[in-house]
C-alpha positions as CSV (number, residue, x, y, z in Angstrom):
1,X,46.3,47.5,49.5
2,X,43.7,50.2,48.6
3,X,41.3,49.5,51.3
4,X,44.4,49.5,53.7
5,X,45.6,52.6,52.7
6,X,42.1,54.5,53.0
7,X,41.6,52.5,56.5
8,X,45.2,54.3,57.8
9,X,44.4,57.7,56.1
10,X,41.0,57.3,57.4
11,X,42.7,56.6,61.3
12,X,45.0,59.3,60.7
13,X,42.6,62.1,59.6
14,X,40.1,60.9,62.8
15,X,43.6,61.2,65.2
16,X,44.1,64.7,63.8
17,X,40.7,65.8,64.4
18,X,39.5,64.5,67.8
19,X,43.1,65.3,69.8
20,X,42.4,68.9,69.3
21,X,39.9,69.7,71.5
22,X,40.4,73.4,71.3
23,X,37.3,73.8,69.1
24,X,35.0,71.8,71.6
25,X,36.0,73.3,74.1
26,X,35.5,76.8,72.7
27,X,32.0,76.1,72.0
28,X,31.2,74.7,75.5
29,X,32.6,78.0,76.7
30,X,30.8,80.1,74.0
31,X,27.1,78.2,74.3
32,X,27.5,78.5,77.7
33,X,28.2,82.3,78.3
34,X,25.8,84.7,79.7
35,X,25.2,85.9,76.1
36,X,23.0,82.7,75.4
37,X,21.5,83.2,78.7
38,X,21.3,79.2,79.3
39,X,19.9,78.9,75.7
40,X,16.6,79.2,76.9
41,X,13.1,81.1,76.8
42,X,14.2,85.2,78.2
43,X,16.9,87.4,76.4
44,X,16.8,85.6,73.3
45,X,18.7,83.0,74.5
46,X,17.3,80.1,72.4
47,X,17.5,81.9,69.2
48,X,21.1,83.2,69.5
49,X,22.2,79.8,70.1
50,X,20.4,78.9,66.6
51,X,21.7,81.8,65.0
52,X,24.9,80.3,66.0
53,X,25.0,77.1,64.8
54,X,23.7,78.0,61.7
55,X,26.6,80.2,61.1
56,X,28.9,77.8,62.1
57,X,27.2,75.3,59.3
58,X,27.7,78.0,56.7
59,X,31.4,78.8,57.7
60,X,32.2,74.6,57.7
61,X,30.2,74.6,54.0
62,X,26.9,72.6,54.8
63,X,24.1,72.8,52.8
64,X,20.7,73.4,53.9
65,X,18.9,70.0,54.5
66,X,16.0,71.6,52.6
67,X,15.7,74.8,50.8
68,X,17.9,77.9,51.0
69,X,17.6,78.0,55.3
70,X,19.4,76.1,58.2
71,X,16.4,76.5,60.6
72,X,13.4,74.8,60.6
73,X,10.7,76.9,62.6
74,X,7.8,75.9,65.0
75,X,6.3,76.7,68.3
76,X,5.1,75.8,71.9
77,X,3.8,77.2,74.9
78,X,6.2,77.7,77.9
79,X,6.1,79.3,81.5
80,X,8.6,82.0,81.9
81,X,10.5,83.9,84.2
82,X,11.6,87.2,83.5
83,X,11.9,89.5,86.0
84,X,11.9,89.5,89.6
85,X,13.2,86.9,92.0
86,X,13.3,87.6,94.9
87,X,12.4,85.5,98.5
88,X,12.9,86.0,102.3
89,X,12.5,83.1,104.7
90,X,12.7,84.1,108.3
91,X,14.1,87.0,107.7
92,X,17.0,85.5,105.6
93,X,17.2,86.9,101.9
94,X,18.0,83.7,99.5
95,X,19.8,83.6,96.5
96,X,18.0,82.3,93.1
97,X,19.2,79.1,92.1
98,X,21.9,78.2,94.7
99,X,19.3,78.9,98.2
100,X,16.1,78.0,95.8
101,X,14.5,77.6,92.9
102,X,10.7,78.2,91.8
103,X,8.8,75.7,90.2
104,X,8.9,75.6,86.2
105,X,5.3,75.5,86.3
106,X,4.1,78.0,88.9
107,X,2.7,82.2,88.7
108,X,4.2,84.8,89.8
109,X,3.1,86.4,93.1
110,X,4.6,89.3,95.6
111,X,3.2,89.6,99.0
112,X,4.2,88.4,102.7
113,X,3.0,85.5,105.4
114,X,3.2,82.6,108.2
115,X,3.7,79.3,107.1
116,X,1.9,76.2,108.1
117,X,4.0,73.0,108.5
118,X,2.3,70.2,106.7
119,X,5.4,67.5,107.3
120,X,8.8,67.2,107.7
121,X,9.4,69.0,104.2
122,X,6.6,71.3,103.3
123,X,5.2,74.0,104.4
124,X,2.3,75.9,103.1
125,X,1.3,79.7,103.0
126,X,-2.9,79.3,102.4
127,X,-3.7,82.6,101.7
128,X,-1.4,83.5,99.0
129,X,-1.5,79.5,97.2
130,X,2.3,78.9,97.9
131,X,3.8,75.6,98.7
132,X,7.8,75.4,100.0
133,X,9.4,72.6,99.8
134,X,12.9,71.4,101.6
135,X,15.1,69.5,99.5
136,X,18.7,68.0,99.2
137,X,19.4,69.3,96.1
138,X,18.1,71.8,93.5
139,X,16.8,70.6,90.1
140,X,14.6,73.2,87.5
141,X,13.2,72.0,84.8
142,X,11.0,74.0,82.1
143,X,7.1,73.4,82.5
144,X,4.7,74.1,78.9
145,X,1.5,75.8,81.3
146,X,1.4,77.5,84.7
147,X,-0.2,76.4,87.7
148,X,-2.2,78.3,89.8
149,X,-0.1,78.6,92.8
150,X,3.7,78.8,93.7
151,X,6.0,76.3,94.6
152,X,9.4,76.6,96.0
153,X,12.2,74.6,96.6
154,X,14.5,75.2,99.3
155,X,18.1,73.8,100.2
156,X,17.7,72.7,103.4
157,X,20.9,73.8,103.7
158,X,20.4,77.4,103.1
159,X,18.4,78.1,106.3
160,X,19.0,77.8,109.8
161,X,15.8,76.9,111.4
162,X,12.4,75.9,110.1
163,X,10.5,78.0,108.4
164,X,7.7,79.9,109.4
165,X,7.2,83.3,108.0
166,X,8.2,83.9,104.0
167,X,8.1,87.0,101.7
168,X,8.8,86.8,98.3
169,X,8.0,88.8,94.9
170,X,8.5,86.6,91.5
171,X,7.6,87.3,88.2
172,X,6.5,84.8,85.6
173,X,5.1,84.8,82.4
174,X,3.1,82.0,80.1
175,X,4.4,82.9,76.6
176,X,1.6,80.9,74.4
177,X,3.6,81.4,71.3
178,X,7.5,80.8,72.1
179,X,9.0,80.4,68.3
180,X,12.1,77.7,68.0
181,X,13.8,76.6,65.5
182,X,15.6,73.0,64.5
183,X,18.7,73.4,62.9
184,X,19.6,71.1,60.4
185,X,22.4,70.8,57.8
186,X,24.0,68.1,55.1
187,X,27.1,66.6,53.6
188,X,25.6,65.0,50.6
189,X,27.0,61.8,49.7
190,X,29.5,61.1,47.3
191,X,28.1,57.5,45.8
192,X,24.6,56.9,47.6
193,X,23.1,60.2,48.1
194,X,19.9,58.8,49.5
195,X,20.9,57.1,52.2
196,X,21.7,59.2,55.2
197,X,23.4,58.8,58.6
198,X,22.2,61.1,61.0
199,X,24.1,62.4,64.3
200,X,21.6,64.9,66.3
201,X,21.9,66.8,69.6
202,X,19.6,69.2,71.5
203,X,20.6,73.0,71.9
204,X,18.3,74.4,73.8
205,X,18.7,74.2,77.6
206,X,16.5,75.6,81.0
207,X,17.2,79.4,80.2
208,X,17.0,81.7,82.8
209,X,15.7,82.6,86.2
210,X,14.9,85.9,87.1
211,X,16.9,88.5,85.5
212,X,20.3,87.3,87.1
213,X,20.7,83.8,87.5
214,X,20.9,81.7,84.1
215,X,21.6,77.7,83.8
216,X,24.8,77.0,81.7
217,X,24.0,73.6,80.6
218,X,27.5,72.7,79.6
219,X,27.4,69.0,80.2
220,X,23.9,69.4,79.1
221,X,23.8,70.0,76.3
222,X,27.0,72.1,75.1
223,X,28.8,69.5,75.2
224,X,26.7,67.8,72.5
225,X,26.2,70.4,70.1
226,X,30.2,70.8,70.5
227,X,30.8,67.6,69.7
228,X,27.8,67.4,67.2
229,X,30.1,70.9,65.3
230,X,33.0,69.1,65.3
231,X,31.9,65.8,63.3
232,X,30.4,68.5,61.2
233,X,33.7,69.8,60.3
234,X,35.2,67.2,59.9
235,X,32.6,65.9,57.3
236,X,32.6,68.9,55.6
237,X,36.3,68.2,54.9
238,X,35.7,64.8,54.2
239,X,32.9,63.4,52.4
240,X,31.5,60.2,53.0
241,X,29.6,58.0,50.4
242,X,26.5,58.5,52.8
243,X,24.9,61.6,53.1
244,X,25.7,63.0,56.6
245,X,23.2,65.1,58.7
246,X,23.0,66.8,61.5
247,X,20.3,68.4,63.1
248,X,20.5,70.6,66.1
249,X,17.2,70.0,68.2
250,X,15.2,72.8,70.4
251,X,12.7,72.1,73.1
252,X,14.5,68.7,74.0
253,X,13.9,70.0,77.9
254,X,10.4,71.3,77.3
255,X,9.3,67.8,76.2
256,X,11.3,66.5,73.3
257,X,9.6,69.1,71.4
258,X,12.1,69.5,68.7
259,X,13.0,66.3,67.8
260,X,9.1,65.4,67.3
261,X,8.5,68.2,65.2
262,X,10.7,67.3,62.8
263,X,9.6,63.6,62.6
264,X,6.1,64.8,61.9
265,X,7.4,67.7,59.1
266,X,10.5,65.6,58.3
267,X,13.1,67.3,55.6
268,X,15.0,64.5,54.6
269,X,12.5,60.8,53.9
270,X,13.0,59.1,57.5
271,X,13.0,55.3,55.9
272,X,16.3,56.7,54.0
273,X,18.4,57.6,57.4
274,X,20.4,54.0,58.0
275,X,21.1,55.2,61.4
276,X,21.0,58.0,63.7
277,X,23.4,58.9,66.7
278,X,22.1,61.3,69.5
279,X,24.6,62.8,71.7
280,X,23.5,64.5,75.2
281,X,25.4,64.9,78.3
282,X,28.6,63.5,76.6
283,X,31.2,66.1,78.4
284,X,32.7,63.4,81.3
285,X,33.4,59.9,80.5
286,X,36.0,58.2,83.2
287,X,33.9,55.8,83.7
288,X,32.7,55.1,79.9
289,X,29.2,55.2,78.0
290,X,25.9,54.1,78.0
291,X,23.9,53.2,74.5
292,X,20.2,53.8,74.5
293,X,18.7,51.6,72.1
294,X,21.4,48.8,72.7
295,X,19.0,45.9,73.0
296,X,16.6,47.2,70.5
297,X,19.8,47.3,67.5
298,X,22.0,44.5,68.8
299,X,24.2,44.5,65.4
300,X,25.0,48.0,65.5
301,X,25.6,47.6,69.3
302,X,28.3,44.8,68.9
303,X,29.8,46.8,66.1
304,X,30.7,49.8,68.4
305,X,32.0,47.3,71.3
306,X,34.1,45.7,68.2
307,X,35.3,48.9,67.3
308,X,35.8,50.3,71.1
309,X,37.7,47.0,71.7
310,X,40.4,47.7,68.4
311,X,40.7,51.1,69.0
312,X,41.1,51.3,72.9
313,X,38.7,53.8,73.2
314,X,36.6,53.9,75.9
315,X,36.7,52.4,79.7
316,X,33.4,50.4,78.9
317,X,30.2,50.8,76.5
318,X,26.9,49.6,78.4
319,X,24.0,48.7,76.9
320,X,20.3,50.4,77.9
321,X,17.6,49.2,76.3
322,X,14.6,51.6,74.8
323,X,13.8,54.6,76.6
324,X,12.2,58.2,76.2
325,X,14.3,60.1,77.8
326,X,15.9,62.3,74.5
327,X,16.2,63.3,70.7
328,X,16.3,59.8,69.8
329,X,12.8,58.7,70.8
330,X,10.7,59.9,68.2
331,X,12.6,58.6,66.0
332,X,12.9,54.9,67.5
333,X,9.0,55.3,67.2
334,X,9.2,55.9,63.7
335,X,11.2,52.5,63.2
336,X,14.5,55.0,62.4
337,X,17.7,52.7,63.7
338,X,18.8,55.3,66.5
339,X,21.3,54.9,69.5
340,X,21.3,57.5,72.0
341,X,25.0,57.7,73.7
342,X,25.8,59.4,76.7
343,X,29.0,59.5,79.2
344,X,29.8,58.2,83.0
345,X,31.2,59.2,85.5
346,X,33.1,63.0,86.4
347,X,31.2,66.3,87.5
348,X,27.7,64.9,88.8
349,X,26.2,69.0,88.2
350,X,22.5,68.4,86.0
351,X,20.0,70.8,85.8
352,X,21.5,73.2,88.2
353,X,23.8,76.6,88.0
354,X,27.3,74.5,88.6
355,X,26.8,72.4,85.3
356,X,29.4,75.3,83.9
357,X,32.6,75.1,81.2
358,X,35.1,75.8,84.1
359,X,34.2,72.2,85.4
360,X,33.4,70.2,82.6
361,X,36.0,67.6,81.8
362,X,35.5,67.1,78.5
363,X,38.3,64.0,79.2
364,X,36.9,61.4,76.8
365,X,35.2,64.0,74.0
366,X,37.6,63.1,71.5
367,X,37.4,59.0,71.7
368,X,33.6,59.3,71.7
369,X,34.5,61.6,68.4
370,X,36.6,59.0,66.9
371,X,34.0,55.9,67.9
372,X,31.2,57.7,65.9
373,X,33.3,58.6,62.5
374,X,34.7,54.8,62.6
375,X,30.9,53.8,63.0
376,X,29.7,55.6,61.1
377,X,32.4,54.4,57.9
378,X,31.2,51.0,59.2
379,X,28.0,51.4,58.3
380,X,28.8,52.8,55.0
381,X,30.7,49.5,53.9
């Protein structure tokens, strides 16, 4: 009868929780803001989104995973663009980040010429080392060094014939020293202390481009950290016999920076975290959600399904098996029992300017919320 009543309370307290999504949804729209500048590498971005989340620890009540500070600081190199971005082809003035993008990786250069055609798609300017490219669709990215020439990519959309003359003036900037910061926080356990279930998201995103076009990330990766807040809440409310962490990674699109700093300067013992949960991209889900790491933890795997299948969560859960392709990886490497778990289906914006708040979904944030607290109380029994 005891265990019955704490499974209802425990069903009741995760139904109260996860149907208000006002708080999710205020963080999507907060992190996403031209405050935080795309959470990236010019005006601060990056470190007012941790400044953020650390506050919004203290106000739930976490503790410090180690000492008397949230943050846990380090550094990397990364190419930057602060200033001017601007580019003319035929004539026609584009528009950063909707007509082109520059490459993450490339200098800055101002000046004028022709245009050779080396294929159907790109075109070169010798003289001044700059490479266009036409393309379908615009992706950035951030790049850790700079080149030694420029490349563009153009919509092919945005011009009207093909190109053969181009001006352009673009400022970048290889900042050898960028300082970042993991943040990281703890519900200690009520019974076991020691053993520790991790959830983890990445904070940071591409930043900005040029002094008026930023990348809102809200799909990737507000949606995460919002969701990553939330179960921090609701922890902080409710203790668990586990020790719950979170951890809040930067440099997840420089590289997976972050998440392998901290498994080399770990603060909590990694062969003590039973498992860890990484949420990215989680802000559609109309179509369900794919586990990395499904074949690699096959227990833990049916587990969710099991718990999907009583609760009527989720369309579908599909399994993926090992891949590097976020927080979770360096972990998995370090034989930590990890799942990464991202959403299907929705808005199809990544990497671009119209990954925004206005158009995220958000339509299954609060069953994915309610799959991770009953797995995670699964894993506690």
């Amino acid at each position: 009868m005891k265990n019955l009543f704490s499974c209802l309370t425990l069903i009741l307290v995760i139904n109260c929780q996860a149907q208000d999504l006002s708080y999710g949804k205020s963080v999507v729209d907060t992190l996403t803001s031209p405050y935080f500048w795309g959470r990236g590498y010019t005006n601060d971005g990056m470190k007012k989104a941790a400044d953020y989340i650390s506050a919004q620890f203290h106000s739930f009540g976490l503790s410090p995973m180690k000492g008397q500070s949230y943050v846990q600081s380090f550094s990397y190199p990364v190419n930057t663009f602060p200033g001017k971005m601007e580019l003319a082809v035929n004539g026609l003035e584009l528009v950063p980040a909707k007509d082109f993008i520059v490459g993450p990786d490339s200098r800055g250069i101002k000046g004028k010429g022709k245009l050779q055609q080396e294929d159907s798609t790109h075109f070169v300017n010798p003289g001044n080392r700059v490479v266009i490219e036409l393309v379908d669709k615009l992706t950035w990215s951030v790049a850790t060094e700079q080149a030694d020439y420029t490349s563009i990519q153009i919509d092919k959309k945005s011009i009207l014939s093909s190109p053969s003359n181009i001006t352009f003036n673009i400022e970048s900037n290889l900042n050898r020293n960028f300082k970042a910061a993991n943040v990281c926080g703890v519900v200690k356990g009520t019974f076991k202390p020691d053993s520790i279930i991790v959830v983890t998201a990445h904070y940071d995103h591409l930043g900005g481009m040029g002094k008026s076009t930023y990348f809102p990330g809200a799909n990737d990766n507000a949606s995460g950290v919002s969701l990553l807040l939330q179960l921090a809440k609701y922890y902080a409310l409710n203790p668990q016999r586990y020790t719950i962490a979170f951890i809040a990674f930067a440099g997840e699109e420089a590289g997976l920076i972050g998440s392998k700093y901290f498994t080399e300067n770990p603060l909590v013992p990694l062969k003590n975290i039973r498992f860890l949960t990484n949420v990215d991209l989680v802000g559609t889900g109309d179509e369900g959600i794919t586990i990395v790491n499904a074949t690699e933890f096959k227990k833990e795997f049916e587990l969710l399904n099991s718990i999907n299948r009583e609760q009527k969560l989720l369309f579908a859960i599909n399994a993926r098996g090992k891949a590097a392709n976020s927080d979770h990886y360096w972990f998995t490497e370090k034989g930590v029992p990890t799942f990464f778990m991202y959403t299907l289906g929705g808005i199809k914006a990544y990497h671009d300017v119209f990954d925004k708040a206005a158009t995220l979904p958000m339509n299954e944030w609060a069953d994915v919320f309610k799959l991770i607290v009953s797995f995670n109380s699964r894993l506690q029994q």
